[in-house]
C-alpha positions as CSV (number, residue, x, y, z in Angstrom):
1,X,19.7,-0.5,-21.1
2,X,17.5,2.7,-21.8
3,X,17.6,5.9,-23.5
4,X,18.8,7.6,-19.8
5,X,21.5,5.9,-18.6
6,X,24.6,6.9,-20.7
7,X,25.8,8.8,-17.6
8,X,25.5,6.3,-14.9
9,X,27.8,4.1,-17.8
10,X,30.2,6.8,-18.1
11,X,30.3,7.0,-14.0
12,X,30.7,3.0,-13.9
13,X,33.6,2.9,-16.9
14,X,35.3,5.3,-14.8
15,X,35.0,3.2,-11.6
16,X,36.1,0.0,-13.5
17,X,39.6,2.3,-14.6
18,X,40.0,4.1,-11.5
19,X,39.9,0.9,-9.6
20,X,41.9,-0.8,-12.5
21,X,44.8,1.8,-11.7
22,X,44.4,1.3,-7.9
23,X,45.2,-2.4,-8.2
24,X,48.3,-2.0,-9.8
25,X,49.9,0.3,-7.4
26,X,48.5,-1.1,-4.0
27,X,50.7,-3.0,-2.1
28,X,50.8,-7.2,-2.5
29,X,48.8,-7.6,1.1
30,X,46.0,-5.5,-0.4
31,X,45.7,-8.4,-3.1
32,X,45.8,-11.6,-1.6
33,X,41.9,-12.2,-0.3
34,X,39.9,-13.5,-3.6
35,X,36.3,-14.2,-2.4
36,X,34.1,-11.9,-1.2
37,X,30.2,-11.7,0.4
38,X,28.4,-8.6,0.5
39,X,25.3,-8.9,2.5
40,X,22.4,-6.7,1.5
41,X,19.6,-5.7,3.5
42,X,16.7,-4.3,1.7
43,X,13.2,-2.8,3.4
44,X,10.7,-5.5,2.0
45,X,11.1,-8.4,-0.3
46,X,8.2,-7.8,-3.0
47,X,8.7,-4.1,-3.7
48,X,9.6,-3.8,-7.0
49,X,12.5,-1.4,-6.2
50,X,14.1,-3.8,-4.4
51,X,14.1,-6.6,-6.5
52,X,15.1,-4.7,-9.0
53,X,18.6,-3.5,-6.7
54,X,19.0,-6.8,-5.9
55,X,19.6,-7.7,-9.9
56,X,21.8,-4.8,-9.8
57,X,24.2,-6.5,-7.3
58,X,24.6,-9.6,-8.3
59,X,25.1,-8.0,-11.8
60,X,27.8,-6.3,-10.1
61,X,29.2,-9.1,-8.1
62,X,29.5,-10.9,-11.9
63,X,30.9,-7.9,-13.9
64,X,33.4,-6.5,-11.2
65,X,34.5,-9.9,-9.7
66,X,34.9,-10.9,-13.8
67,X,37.1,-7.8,-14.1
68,X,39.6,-7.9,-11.2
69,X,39.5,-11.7,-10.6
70,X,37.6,-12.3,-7.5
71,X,34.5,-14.5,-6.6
72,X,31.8,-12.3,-4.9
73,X,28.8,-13.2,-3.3
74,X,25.9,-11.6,-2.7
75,X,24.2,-12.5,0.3
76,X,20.3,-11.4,0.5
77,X,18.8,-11.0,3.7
78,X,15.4,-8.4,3.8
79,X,12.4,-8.8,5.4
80,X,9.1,-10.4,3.4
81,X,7.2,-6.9,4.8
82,X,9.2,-3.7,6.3
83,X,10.2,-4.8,9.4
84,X,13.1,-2.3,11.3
85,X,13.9,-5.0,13.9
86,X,14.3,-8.0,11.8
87,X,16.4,-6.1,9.6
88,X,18.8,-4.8,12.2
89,X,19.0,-9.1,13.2
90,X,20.2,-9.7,9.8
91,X,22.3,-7.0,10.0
92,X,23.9,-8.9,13.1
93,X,23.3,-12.4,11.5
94,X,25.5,-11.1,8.8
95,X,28.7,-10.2,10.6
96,X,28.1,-13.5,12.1
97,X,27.9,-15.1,8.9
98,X,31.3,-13.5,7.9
99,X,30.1,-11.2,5.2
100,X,32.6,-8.8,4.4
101,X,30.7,-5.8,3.9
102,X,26.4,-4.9,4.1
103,X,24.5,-2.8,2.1
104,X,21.0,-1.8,3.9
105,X,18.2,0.7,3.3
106,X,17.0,1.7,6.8
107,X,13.1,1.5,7.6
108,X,14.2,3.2,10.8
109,X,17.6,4.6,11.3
110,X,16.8,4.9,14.9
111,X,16.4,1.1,15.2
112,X,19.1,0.2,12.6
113,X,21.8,2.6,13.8
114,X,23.1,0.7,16.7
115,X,23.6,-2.7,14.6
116,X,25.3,-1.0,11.9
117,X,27.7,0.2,14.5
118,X,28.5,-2.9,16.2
119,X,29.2,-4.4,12.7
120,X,31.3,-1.8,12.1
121,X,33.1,-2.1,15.3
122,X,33.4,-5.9,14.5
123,X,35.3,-4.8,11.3
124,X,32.5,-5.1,8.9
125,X,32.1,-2.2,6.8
126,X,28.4,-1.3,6.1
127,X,26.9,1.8,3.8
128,X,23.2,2.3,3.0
129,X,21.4,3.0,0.0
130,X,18.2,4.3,-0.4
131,X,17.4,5.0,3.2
132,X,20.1,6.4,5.1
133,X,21.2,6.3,9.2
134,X,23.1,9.8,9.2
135,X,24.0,9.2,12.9
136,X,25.4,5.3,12.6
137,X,29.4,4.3,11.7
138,X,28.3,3.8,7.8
139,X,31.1,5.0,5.5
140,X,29.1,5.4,2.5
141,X,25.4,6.0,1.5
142,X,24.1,6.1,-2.0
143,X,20.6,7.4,-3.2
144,X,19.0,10.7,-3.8
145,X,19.2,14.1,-2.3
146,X,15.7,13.6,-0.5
147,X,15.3,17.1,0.1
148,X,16.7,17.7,-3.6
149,X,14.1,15.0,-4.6
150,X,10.9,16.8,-2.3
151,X,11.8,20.0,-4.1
152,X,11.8,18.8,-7.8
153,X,8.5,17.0,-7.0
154,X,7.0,20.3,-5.9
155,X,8.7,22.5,-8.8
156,X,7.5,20.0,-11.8
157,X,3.8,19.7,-9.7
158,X,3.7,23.6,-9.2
159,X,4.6,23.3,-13.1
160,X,1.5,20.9,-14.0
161,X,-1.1,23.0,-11.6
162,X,-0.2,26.3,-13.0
163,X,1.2,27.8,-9.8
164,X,-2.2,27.7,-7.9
165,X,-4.4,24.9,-6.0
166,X,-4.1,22.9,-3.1
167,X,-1.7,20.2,-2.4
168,X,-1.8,16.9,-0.6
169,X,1.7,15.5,0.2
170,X,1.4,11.0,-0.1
171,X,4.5,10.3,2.7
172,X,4.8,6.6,3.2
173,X,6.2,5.7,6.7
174,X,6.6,8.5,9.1
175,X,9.5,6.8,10.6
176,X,11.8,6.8,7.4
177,X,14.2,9.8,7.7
178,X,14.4,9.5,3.8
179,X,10.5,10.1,3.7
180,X,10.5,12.9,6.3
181,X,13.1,14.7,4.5
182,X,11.4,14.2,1.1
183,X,7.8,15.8,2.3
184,X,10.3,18.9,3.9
185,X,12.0,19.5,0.6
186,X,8.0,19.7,-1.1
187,X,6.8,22.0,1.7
188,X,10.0,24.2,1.2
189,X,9.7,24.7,-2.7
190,X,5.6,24.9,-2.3
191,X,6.8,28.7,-0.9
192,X,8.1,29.5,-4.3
193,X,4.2,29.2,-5.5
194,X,2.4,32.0,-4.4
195,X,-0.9,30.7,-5.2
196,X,-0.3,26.9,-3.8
197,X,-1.1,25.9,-0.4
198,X,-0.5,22.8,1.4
199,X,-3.1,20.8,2.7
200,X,-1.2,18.1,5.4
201,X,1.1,15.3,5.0
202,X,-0.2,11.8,5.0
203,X,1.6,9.2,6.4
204,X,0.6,5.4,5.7
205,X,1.0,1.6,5.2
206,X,3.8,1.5,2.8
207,X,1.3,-1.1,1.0
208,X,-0.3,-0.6,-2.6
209,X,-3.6,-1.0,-0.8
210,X,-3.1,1.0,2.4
211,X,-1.9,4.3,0.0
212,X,-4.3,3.7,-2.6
213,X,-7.3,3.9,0.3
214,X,-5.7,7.1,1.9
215,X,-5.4,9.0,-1.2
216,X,-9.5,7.6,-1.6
217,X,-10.1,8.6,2.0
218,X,-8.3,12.3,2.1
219,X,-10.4,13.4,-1.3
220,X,-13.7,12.4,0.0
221,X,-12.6,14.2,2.8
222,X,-11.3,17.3,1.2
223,X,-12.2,17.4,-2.5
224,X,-10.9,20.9,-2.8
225,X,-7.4,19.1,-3.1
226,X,-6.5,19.8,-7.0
227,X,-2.6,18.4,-6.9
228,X,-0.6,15.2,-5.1
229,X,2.7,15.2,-4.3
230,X,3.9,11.6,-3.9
231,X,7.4,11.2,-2.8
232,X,7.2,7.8,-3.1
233,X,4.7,5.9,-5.9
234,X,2.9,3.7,-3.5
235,X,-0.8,3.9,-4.7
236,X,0.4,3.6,-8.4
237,X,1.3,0.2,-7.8
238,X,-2.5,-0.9,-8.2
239,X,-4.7,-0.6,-11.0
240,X,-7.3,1.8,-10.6
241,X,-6.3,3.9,-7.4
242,X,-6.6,6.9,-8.8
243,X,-10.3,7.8,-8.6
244,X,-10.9,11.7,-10.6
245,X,-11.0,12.3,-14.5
246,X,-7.2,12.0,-16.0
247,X,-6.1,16.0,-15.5
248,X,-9.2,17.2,-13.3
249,X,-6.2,16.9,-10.0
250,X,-2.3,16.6,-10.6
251,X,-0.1,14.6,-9.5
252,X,3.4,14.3,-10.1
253,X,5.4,11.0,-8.1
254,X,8.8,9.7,-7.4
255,X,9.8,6.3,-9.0
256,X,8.7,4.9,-12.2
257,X,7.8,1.3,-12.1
258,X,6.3,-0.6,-14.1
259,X,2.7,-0.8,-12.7
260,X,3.1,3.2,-12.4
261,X,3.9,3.6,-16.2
262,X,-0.2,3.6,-16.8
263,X,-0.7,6.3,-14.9
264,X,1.4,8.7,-17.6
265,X,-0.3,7.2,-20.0
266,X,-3.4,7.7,-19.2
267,X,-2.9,11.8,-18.0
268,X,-3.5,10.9,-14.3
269,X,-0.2,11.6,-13.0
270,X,2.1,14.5,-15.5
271,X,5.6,12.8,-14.7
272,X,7.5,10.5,-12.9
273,X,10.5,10.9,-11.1
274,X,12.5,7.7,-11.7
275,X,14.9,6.7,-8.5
276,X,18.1,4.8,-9.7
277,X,16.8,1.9,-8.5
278,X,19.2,-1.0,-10.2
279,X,21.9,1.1,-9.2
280,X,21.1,0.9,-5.5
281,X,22.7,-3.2,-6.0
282,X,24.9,-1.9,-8.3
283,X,26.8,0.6,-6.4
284,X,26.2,-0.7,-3.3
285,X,28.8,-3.7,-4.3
286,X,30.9,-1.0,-6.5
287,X,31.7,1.1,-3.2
288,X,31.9,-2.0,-0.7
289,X,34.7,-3.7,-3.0
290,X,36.2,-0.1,-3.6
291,X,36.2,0.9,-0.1
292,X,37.2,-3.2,1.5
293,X,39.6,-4.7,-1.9
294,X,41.0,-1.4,-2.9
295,X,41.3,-0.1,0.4
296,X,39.5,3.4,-1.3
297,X,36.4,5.8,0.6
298,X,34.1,7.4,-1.7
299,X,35.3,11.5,-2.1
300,X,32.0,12.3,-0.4
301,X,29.9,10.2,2.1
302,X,26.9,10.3,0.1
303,X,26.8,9.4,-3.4
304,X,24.1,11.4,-5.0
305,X,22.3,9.2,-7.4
306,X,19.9,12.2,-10.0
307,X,16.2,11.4,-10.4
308,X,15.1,10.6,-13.7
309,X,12.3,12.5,-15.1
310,X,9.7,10.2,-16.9
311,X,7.4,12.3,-19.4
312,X,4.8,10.5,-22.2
313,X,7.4,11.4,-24.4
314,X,10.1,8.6,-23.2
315,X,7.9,6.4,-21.0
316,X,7.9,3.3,-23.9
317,X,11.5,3.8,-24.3
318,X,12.2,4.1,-20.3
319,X,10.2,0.9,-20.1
320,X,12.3,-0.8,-21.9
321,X,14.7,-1.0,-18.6
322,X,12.4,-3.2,-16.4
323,X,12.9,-5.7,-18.6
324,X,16.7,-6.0,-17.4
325,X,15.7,-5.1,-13.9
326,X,13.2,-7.5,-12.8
327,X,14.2,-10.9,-12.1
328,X,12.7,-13.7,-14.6
């Protein structure tokens, strides 16, 4: 499963006791539904991220429903492209469907929050993973700290530059609140680096193509740029997008997928900053059958899941996880 995640085991064998433990004392009424769905609402369907949660779940829905006896389903509803509307339909075509629960990563939280709250008032819980909807009726949400996330891109790309240059921040979708708190948390740990300034924040097509031609456009534009902070890998995911001598400008990014792995290799990006990515399907079913079969809230609302850094010196061996992740 890769060299990194011993402690995500260690958090799930304690899950699997804990809720062991809960079943036998909860009362007989608790006990008696068998079959579950779990509807799961990711932003796009080709991202690799998301493909890669969604093998998560129903590896999950297999192991957890295997353990306590139950049949769960995981149903898949997310857009071909982000789209914040059609997600908030599924979200309703879901509780209309019966699902029992719904996992979603918002594209908007503005235009998601009022469906998850009329599920929720329907008696459908729904948490979010990845992208949250602070303001919505969610009981749960699982992903990183994004400011956390903005500041440990900074720190590791202040790191590579040697304290000094000037810094372009690569921010995906200007609607995301997850994005928007990411590029804050780079901004506030750029003041720890007297020598750093920051140049703007680039918002984008979250497409390979569309992030790969910014990051072209804002350098012919202003080639005193020496450092890119990417909170999210978008441009990575193409071949060639990266257009200066490997270590002329840093760049450090979050996520490590597969396509972005050549990039460490080849010394045009100094480290990766792998998101949990299997565990957003993983946990997302973990804390609906916790919170719906077990009748049991997480102890905090959000469920911090750590970055993992991704160096040349354990990318083969990190690697080694897509192979699990991806769907044959």
């Amino acid at each position: 499963m890769g060299v990194w995640l011993g402690s995500v085991l260690m958090n799930r064998r304690q899950f699997l006791v804990a809720s062991a433990s809960a079943a036998a004392v909860l009362p007989a009424f608790a006990q008696t539904k068998k079959s579950y769905t779990f509807g799961l609402v990711a932003k796009s369907q080709g991202n690799p991220v998301f493909q890669a949660a969604r093998v998560g779940a129903v590896d999950a829905a297999k192991e957890l429903g295997a353990k306590h006896g139950l049949a769960i389903k995981i149903d898949w509803r997310t857009p071909n492209e982000e789209d914040a509307q059609k997600q908030a339909e599924n979200v309703e075509q879901l509780v209309l469907a019966g699902a029992d629960g719904i996992s979603v990563s918002c594209s908007d939280a503005n235009k998601l929050t009022d469906a998850i709250n009329k599920a929720v008032t329907s008696g459908v819980p729904v948490m979010t993973f990845d992208s949250d909807a602070p303001r919505s009726k969610r009981f749960a949400t699982f992903g990183v700290d994004d400011i956390k996330c903005g500041e440990q891109v900074m720190a590791e790309l202040g790191k590579a530059m040697g304290g000094k240059g000037v810094v372009a921040i690569l921010a995906g979708n200007q609607n995301a609140p997850n994005l928007q708190k990411r590029a804050q948390g780079v901004r506030n740990s750029a003041k720890a680096f007297a020598g750093i300034r920051i140049k703007e924040t680039y918002y984008h097509k979250e497409t390979p193509q569309d992030a790969a031609a910014k990051v072209e456009q804002v350098m012919q534009a202003n080639p005193d740029i020496t450092g890119w902070a990417f909170i999210g890998g978008w441009p990575l995911f193409t071949d060639n997008a990266l257009k200066w001598p490997p270590g002329s400008v840093k760049a450090v990014s979050v996520d490590a997928l597969p396509p972005m792995l050549q990039y460490l290799r080849s010394g045009h990006v100094q480290i990766l900053l792998a998101q949990q990515v299997y565990e957003w399907g993983w946990q997302s079913v973990a804390l609906l059958l916790d919170k719906i079969h077990f009748k049991k809230n997480p102890s905090a609302v959000h469920v911090i899941s750590p970055l993992v850094p991704v160096t040349k010196a354990n990318v083969d061996a990190f690697a080694k996880n897509w192979e699990k992740w991806l769907p044959k």
